[in-house]
C-alpha positions as CSV (number, residue, x, y, z in Angstrom):
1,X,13.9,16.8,-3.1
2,X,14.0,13.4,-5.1
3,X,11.0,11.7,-6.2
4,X,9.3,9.5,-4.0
5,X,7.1,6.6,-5.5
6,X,4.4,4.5,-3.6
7,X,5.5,1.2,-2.7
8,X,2.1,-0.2,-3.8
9,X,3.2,0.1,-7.5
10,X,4.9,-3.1,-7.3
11,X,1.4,-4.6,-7.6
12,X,1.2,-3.5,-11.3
13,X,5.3,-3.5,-12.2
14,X,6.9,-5.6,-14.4
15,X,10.4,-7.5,-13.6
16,X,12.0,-4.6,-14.7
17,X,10.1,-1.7,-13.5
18,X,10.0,-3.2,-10.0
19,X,13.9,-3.9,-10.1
20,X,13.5,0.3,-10.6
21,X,11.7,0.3,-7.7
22,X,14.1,-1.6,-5.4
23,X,17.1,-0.3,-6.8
24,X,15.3,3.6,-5.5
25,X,14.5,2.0,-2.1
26,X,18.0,1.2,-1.7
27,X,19.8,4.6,-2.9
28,X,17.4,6.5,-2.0
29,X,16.5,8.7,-5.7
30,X,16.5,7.3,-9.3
31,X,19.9,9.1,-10.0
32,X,22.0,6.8,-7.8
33,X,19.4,3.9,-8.2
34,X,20.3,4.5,-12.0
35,X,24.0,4.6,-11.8
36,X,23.9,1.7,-9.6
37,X,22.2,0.0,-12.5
38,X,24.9,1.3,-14.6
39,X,22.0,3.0,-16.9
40,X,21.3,6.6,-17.8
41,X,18.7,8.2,-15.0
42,X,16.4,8.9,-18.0
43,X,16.1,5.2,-18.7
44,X,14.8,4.6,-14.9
45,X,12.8,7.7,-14.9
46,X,11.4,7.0,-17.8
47,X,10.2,3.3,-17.0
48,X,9.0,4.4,-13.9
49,X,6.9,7.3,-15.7
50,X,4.7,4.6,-17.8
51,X,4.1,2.6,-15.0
52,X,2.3,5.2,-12.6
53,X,0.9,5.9,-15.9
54,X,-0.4,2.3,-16.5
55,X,-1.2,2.2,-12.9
56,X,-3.4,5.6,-12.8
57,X,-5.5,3.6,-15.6
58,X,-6.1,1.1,-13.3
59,X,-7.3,3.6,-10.8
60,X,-4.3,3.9,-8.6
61,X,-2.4,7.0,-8.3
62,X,-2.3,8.1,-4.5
63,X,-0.7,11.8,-5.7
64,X,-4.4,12.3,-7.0
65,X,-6.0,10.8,-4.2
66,X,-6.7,7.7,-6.2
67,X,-6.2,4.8,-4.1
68,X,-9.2,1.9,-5.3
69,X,-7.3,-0.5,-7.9
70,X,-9.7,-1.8,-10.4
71,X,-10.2,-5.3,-10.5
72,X,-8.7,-7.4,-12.9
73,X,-9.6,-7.3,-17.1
74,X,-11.4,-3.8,-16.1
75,X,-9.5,0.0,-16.3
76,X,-10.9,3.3,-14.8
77,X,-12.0,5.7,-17.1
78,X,-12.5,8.6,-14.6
79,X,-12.8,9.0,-10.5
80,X,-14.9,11.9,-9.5
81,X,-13.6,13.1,-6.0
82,X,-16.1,15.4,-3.6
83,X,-14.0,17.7,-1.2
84,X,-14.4,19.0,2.3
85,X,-13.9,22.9,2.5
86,X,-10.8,22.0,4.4
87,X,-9.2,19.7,1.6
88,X,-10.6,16.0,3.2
89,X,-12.4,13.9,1.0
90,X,-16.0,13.4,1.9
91,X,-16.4,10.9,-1.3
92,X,-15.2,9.4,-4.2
93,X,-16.6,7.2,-7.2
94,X,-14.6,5.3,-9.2
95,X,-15.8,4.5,-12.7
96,X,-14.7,1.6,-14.5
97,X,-15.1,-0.3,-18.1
98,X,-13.9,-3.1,-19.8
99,X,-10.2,-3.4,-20.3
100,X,-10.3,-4.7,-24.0
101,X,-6.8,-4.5,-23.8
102,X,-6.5,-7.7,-21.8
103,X,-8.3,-9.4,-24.7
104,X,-5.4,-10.8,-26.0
105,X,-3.8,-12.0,-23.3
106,X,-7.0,-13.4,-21.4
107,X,-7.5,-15.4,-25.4
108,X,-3.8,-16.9,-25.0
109,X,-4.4,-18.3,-21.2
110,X,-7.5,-19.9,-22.3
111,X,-5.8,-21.8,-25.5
112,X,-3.3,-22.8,-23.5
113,X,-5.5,-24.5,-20.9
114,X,-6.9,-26.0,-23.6
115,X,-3.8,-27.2,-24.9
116,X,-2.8,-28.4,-21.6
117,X,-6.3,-30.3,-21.5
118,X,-5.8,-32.2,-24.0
119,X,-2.0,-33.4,-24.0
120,X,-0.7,-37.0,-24.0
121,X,-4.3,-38.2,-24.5
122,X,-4.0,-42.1,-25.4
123,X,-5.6,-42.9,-28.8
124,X,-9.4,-43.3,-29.4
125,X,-10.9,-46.8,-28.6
126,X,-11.4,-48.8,-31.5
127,X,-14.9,-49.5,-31.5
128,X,-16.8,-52.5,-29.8
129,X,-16.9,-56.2,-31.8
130,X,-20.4,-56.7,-30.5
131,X,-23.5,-54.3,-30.1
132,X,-27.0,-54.3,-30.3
133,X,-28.6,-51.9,-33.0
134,X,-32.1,-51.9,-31.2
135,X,-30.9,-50.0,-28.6
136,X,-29.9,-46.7,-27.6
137,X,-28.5,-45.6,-24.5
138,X,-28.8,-41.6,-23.5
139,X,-26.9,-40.4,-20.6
140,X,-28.9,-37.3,-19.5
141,X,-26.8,-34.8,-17.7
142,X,-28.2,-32.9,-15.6
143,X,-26.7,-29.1,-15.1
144,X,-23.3,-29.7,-14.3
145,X,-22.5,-26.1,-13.3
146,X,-18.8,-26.7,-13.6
147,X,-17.4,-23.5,-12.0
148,X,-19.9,-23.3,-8.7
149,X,-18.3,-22.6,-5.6
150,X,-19.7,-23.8,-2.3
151,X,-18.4,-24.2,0.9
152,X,-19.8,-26.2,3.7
153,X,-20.4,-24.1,6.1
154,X,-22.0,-21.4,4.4
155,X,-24.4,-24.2,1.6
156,X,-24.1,-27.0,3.9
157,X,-21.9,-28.6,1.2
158,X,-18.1,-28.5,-0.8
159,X,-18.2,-27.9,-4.3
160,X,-15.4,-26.7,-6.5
161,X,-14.1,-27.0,-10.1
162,X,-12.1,-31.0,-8.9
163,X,-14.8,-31.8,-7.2
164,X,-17.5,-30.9,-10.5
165,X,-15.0,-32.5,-12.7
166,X,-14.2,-36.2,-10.4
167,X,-18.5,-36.2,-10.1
168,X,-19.0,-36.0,-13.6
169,X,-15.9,-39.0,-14.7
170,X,-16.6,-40.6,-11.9
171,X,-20.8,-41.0,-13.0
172,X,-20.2,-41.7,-16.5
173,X,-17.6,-44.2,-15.3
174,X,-19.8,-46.0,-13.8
175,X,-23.0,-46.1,-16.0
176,X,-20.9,-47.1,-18.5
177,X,-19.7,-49.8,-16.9
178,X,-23.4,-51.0,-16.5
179,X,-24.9,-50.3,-19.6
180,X,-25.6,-52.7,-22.1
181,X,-23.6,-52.9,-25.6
182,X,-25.8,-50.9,-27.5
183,X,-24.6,-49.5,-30.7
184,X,-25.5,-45.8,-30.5
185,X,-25.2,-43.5,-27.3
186,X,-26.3,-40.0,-27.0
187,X,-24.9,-38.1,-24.1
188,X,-27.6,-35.5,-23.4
189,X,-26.2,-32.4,-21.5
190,X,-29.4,-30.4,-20.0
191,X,-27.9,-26.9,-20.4
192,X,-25.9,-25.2,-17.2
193,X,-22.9,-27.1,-18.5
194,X,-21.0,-23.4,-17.0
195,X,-22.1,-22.1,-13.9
196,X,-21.0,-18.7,-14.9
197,X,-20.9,-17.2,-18.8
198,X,-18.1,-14.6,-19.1
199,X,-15.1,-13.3,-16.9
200,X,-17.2,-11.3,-14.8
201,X,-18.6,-14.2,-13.3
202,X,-22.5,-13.6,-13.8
203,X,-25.2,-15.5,-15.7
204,X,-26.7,-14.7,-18.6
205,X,-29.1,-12.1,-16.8
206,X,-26.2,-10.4,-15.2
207,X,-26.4,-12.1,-11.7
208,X,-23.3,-12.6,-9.7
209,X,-22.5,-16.1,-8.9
210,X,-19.9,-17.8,-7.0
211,X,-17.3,-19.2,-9.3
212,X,-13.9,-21.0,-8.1
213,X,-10.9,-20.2,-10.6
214,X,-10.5,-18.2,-13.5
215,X,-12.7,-18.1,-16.4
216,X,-10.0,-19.6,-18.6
217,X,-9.6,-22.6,-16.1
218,X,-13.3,-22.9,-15.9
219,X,-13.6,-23.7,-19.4
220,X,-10.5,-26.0,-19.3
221,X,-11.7,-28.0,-16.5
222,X,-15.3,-28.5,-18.5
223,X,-14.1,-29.2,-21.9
224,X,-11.2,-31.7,-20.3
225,X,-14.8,-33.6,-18.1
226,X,-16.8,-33.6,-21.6
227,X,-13.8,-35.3,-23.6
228,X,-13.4,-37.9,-21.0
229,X,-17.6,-38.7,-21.1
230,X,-17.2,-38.5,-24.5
231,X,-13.9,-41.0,-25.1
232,X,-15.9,-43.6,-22.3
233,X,-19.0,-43.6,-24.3
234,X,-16.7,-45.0,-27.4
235,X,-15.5,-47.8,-25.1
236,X,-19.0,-49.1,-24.9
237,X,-20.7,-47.9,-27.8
238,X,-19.8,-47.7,-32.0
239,X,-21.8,-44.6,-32.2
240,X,-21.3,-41.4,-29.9
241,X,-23.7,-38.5,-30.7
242,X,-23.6,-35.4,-28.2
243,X,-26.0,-32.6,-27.9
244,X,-25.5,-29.6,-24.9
245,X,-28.1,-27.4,-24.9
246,X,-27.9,-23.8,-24.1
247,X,-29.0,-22.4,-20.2
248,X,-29.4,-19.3,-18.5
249,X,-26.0,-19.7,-17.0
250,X,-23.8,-19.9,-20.0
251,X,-25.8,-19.4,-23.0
252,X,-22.6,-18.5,-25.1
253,X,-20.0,-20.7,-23.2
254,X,-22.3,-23.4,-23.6
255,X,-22.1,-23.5,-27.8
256,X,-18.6,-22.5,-27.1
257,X,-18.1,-25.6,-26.0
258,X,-20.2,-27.6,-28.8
259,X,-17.5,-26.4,-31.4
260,X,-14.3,-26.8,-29.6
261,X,-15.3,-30.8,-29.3
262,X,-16.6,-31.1,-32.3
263,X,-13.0,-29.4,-33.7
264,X,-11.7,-32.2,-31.1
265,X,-13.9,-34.6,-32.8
266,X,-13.5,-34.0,-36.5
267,X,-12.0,-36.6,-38.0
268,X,-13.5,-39.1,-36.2
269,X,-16.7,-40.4,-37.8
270,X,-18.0,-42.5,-34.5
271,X,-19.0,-38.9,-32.7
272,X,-21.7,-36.3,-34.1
273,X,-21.6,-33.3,-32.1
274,X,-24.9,-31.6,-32.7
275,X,-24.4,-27.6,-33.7
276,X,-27.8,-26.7,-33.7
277,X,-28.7,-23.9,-31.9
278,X,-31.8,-23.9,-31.5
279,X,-33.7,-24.4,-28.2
280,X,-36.0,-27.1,-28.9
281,X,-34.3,-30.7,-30.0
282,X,-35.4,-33.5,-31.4
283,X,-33.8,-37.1,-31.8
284,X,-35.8,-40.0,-33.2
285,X,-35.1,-43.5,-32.8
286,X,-37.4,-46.1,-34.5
287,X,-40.5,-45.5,-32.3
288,X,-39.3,-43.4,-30.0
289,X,-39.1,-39.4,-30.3
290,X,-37.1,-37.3,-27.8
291,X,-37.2,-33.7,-27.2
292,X,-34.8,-31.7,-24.8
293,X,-34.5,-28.3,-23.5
294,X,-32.5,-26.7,-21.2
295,X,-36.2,-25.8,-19.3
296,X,-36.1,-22.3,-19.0
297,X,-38.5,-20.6,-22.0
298,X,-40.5,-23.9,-22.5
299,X,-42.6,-25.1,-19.8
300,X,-43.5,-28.5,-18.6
301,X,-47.1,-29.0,-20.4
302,X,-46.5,-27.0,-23.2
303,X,-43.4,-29.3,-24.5
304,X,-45.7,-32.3,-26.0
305,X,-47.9,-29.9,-28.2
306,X,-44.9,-28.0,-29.0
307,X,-42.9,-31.1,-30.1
308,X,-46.1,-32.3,-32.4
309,X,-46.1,-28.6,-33.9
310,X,-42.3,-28.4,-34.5
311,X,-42.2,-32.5,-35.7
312,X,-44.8,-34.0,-37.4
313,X,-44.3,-36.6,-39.0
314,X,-42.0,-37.8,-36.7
315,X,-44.7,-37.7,-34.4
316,X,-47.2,-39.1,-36.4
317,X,-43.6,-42.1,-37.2
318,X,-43.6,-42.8,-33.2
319,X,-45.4,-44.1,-30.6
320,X,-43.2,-43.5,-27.5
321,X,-42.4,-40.0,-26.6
322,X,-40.3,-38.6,-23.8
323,X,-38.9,-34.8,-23.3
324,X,-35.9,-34.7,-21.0
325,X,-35.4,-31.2,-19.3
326,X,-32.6,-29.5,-16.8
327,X,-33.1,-26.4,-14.8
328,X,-34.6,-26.9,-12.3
329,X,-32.4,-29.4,-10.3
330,X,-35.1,-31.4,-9.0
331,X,-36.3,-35.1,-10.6
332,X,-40.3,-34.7,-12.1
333,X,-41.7,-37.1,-14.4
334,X,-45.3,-36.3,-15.1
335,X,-47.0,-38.3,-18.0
336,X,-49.0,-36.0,-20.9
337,X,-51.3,-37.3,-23.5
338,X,-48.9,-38.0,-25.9
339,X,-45.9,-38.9,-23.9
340,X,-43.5,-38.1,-20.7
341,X,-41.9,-34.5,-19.5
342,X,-38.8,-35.8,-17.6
343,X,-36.8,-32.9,-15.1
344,X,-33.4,-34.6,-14.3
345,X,-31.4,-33.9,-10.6
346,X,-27.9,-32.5,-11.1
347,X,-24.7,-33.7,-9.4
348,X,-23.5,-29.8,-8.6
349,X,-23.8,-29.1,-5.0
350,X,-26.7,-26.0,-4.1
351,X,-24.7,-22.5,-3.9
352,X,-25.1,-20.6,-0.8
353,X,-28.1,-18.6,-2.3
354,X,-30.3,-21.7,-3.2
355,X,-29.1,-23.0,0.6
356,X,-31.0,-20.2,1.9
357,X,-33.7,-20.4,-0.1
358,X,-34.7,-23.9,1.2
359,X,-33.3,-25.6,-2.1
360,X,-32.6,-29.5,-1.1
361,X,-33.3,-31.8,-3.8
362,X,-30.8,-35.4,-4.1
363,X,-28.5,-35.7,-6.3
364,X,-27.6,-37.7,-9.3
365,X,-27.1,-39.1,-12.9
366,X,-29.1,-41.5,-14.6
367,X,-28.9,-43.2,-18.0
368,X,-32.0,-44.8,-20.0
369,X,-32.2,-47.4,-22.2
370,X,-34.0,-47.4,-25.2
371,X,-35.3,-50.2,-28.0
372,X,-36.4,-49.3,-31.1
373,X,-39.9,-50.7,-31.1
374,X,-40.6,-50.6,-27.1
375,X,-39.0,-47.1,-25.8
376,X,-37.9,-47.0,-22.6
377,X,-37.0,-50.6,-20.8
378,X,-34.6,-50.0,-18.3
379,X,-32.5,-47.6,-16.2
380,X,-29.5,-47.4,-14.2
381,X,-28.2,-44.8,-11.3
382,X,-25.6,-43.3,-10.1
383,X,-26.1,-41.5,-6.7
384,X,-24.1,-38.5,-5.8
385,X,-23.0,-41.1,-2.4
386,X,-21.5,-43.6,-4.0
387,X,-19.4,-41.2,-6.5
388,X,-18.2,-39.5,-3.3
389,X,-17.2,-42.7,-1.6
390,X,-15.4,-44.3,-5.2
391,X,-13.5,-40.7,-5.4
């Protein structure tokens, strides 16, 4: 009797191997299928051996009464079957691991989408004629969770990887465009730049999330967002320093990320990207000391007395202090003895988890200005409406 193969092994064939495939369908046994092909039956046979091979690693071989596939970058490294006295199966578990030998390929997607990120970019800005060294403008962002998936029906709201990446151009667009001339800009990103922090789509603390796309597009789409921030700032200001602190979403991703602009970056002496990776930063400006956090170790009224332990004399050098802190999506401001703890909004829609737990705060960006002597003077912002409606 010739050799039957399941028509679901097409799901894991190459070009070649499923050509196999047809070729059997059609004649019936690999034998003819072969000399159709004008090749040796050993050649076919062959093939068609490594690929129920490849398959059964996956988890799929039906003449074992393996029929689960695993999902993708994972392999099966054993199915334990429990059988009925009269040969039904009462259960089955599937055990799987990582399939390390996806590395490579999963590495190659992701420089390309870098690559494609990045192509037929138009040359840097030169910098501004006119700007005023007494200020400083910093562009907080607020947990951009680039990667979230929500859908309306289920979170009461759209979000997906165009929609992350128009909200964040659109906002720096537009604060830009308000902001006065001053010579140095910091673009502050709170931490949660990733909503998700490896390919199997959990946080830090293993918790599944809802990501739209693949993890290499993910990254893309958040790297090709920063560079546009970053290139805008440069418009307006001589001096671009950038700092993204580390979340519980994407503590690796997020440092990831630090590097690849700062490769971007390298030979352009208007942009520091800080590398630090500590939790805890500081910035000083004349007067004015700022701390940030991503807001997830350090709480609120601990941060002041932390910042004069960790600084010093640049606390004892200042007289204006502020903290500015992500995490937890909703705007705070409570003033200390000492200085200010600031919580910023995000512009990420909630997920259909936080929709259910009640979660409901606005959205938004905002951007503070700064003088040297006086601290804070003025503030712009751009609501999460009026992106929408200019997108």
């Amino acid at each position: 009797m010739a050799r039957q193969y399941d028509p679901r092994l097409r799901e894991f064939a190459d070009v070649r191997e499923a050509a196999f495939l047809d070729a059997i369908e059609k004649h019936g046994k690999p034998t003819l299928a072969a000399k159709a092909l004008g090749l040796h039956h050993s050649v076919v046979i062959r093939a068609l051996d490594n690929l129920e091979k490849r398959a059964a690693k996956m988890g799929f071989s039906p003449r074992h009464d393996m029929t689960r596939a695993c999902p993708p970058g994972f392999r099966s490294r054993g199915t334990s079957t429990l059988v009925k006295g009269d040969g039904t199966i009462a259960m089955q578990w599937v055990k799987t691991e990582v399939d390390k030998s996806q590395d490579e390929a999963i590495l190659r997607e992701f420089a390309e989408s870098l690559a494609d990120g990045v192509k037929a970019l138009a040359p840097i800005t030169p910098p501004p004629e006119h700007t005023l060294s007494d200020l400083l403008c910093v562009y907080p962002q607020g947990d951009p969770h680039v990667g979230l998936h929500s859908w309306w029906a289920e979170a009461g709201e759209d979000f997906d990887l165009k929609i992350a990446e128009r909200l964040m151009c659109a906002a720096i667009d537009r604060l830009v465009a308000i902001a006065p001339a001053a010579e140095t800009a910091l673009l502050l990103n709170l931490g949660d730049m990733f909503h998700a922090d490896n390919q199997k789509n959990e946080s830090q603390s293993g918790h599944k999330l809802d990501v739209d796309g693949r993890w290499a597009k993910v990254q893309q789409v958040g790297l090709r967002a920063m560079l546009h921030c970053v290139r805008r700032l440069l418009e307006k200001h001589k001096r671009v320093i950038l700092r993204i602190n580390r979340g519980n979403h994407d503590g690796h991703s997020a440092y990831a990320l630090a590097l690849m602009i700062s490769c971007y970056f390298h030979d352009e002496p208007r942009v520091e990207v800080d590398l630090s990776p500590a939790v805890a930063w500081y910035f000083q400006f004349g007067k004015v000391l700022m701390g940030s956090t991503h807001g997830d170790t350090i709480k609120g009224p601990d941060m002041l007395p932390i910042m004069a332990a960790d600084e010093p004399e640049k606390w004892g050098e200042t007289t204006h202090r502020y903290w500015y802190v992500g995490h937890v999506h909703h705007q705070d401001i409570k003033e200390y003895r000492g200085g200010t703890v600031e919580y910023f909004r995000t512009l990420a829609a909630r997920d259909a988890w936080h929709a259910g737990q009640g979660y409901r705060a606005g959205r938004d960006m905002r951007l503070i200005v700064h003088h040297r002597i006086h601290g804070e003077i003025e503030r712009h912002r751009a609501d999460i409406g009026m992106l929408q409606e200019a997108a």
